[in-house]
C-alpha positions in Angstrom: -133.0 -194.4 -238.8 -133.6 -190.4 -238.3 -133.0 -188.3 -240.9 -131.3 -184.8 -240.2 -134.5 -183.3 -240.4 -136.6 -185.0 -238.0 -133.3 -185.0 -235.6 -133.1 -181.0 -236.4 -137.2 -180.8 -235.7 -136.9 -182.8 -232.5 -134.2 -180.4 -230.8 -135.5 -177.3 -231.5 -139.0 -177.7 -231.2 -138.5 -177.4 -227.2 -135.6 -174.7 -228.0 -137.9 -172.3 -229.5 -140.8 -173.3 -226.9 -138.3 -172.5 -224.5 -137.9 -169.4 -226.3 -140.9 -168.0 -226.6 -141.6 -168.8 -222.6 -138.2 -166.7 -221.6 -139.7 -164.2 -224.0 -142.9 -163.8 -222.1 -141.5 -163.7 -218.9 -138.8 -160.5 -219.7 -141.8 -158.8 -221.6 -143.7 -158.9 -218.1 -140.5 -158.6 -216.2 -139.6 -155.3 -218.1 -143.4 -153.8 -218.0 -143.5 -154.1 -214.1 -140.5 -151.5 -214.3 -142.1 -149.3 -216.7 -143.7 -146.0 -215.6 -147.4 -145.3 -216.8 -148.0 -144.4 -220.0 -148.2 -140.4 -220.1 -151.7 -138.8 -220.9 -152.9 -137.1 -224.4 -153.7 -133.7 -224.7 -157.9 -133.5 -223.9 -159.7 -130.5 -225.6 -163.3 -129.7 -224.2 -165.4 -127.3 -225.5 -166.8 -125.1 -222.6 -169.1 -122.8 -224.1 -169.8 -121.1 -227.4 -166.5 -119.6 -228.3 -164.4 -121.0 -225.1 -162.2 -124.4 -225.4 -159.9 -125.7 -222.8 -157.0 -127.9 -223.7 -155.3 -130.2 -220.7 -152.7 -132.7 -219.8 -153.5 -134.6 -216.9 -150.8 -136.8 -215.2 -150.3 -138.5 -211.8 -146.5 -137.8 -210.1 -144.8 -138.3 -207.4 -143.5 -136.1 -204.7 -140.2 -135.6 -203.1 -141.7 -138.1 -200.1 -143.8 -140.5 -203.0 -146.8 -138.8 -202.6 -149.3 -138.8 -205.4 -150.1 -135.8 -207.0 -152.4 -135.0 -209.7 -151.2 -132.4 -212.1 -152.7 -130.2 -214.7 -151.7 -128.3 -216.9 -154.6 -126.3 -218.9 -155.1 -123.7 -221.4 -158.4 -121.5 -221.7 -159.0 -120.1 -225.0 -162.0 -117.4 -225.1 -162.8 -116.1 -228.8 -164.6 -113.1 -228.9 -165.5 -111.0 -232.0 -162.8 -108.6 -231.5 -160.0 -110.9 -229.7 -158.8 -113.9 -228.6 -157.9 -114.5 -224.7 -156.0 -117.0 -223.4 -154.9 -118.0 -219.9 -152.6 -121.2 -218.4 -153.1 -122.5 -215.3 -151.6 -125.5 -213.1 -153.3 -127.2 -210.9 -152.1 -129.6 -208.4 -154.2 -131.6 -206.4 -152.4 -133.7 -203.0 -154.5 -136.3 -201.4 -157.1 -134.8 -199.3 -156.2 -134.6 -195.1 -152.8 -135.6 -196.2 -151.5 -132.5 -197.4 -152.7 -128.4 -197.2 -152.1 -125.8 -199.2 -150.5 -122.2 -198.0 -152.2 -119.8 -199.8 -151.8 -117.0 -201.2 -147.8 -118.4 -201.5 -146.6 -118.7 -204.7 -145.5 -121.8 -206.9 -141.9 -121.4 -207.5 -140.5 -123.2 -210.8 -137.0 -124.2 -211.2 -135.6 -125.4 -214.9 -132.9 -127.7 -215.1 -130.6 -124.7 -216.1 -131.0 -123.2 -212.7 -133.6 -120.5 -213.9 -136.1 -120.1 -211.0 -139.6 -118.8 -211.7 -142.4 -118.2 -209.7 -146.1 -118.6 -210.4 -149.2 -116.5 -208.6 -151.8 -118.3 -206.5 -155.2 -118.6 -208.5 -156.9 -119.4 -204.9 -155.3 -117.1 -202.7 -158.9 -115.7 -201.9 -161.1 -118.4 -201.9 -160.0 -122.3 -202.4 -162.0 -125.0 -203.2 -160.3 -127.7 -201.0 -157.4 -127.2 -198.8 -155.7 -130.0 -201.3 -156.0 -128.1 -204.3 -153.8 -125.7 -205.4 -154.1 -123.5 -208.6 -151.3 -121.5 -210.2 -151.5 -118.9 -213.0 -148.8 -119.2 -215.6 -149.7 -116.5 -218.1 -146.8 -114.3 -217.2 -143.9 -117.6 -217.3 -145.5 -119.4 -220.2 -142.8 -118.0 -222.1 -139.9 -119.2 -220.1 -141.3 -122.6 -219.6 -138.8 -125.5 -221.5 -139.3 -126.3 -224.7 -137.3 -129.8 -223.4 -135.2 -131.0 -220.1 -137.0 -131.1 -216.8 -138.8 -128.8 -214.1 -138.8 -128.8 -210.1 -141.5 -127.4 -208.3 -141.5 -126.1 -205.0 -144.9 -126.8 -204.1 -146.3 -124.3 -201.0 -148.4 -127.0 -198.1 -148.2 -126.4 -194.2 -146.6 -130.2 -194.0 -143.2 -128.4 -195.6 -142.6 -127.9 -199.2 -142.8 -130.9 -201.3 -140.6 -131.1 -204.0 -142.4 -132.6 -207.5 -139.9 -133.2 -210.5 -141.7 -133.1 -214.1 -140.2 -135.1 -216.3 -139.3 -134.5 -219.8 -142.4 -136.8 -221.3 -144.9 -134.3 -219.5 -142.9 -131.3 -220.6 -143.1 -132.3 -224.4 -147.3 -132.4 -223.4 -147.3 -129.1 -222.1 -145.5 -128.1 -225.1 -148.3 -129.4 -226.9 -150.8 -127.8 -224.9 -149.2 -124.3 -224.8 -149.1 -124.2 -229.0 -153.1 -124.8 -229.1 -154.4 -121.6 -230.4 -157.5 -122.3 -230.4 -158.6 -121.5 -233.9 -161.7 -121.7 -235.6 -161.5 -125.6 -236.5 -160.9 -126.4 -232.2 -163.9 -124.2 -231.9 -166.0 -126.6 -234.6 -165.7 -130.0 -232.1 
């Protein structure tokens, strides 16, 4: 005769096998729907006195296009002052999309404040794919949190990229960097 136990043990031995198998399959169910994992901030010494800090991250356009995005922030320490300049850069697939230059990157918030940004290339660019914008004079009215549009200027018609609110809390990150003494030490 079985006693309670071994009747207990011999029913939920294949419950919780069963169990752990349902568990596995939602885990890798629910991770085929998640988006990539956001980038960390990357600081790289350029020269004696000069750091740049970046956030790099992959996004989608308006039509699913890949884009590579960056957001950077040169810091130049001289002995009298400190200079420091933010950039964008957005790279499209090459002979898929082209650049306008010198048009500038307009920035919308989510609170309907539009913004524009100057081209960096307007005289010379590297690749028709790559476009550069300089953010010095918008820095300031950049979200702390919500979301940006941008209105990205290339010949095939604007393309419309949304950043999300994980990449604005990176740029955040990488617009406090000051760049003192101890990011110069690295």
């Amino acid at each position: 005769m079985l006693s309670v136990f071994q009747v207990l043990k011999s029913v939920l031995k294949p419950l919780m096998v069963l169990g752990v198998f349902l568990l596995a399959i939602t885990t890798v169910n629910l991770s085929a729907n998640v988006p990539p994992a956001f980038a960390r901030i990357q600081q790289q010494t350029e020269a004696p006195g000069q750091v740049v800090y970046q956030a790099r991250h992959t996004l989608k356009d308006s039509k699913g296009d890949a884009w590579q995005v960056i957001l950077y922030k040169r810091i130049k320490q001289t002995d009298n002052e400190t200079i420091a300049t933010t950039n964008l850069r957005l790279a499209g697939f090459p002979d898929a999309v082209e650049f306008v230059h010198p048009d500038e990157l307009k920035i919308e918030t989510d609170r309907g404040q539009t913004l524009t940004a100057p081209d960096r290339f307007a005289e010379k660019n590297p690749a028709p794919n790559i476009g550069e914008y300089q953010l010095n004079a918008v820095v300031n009215q950049l979200p702390e949190r919500g979301t940006l549009k941008l209105t990205l200027p290339v010949r095939e018609g604007d393309r419309i990229l949304q950043i999300p609110y994980p990449v604005i809390l990176e740029w955040q990150d990488v617009l406090n960097e000051t760049g003192g003494v101890a990011d110069f030490q690295s």
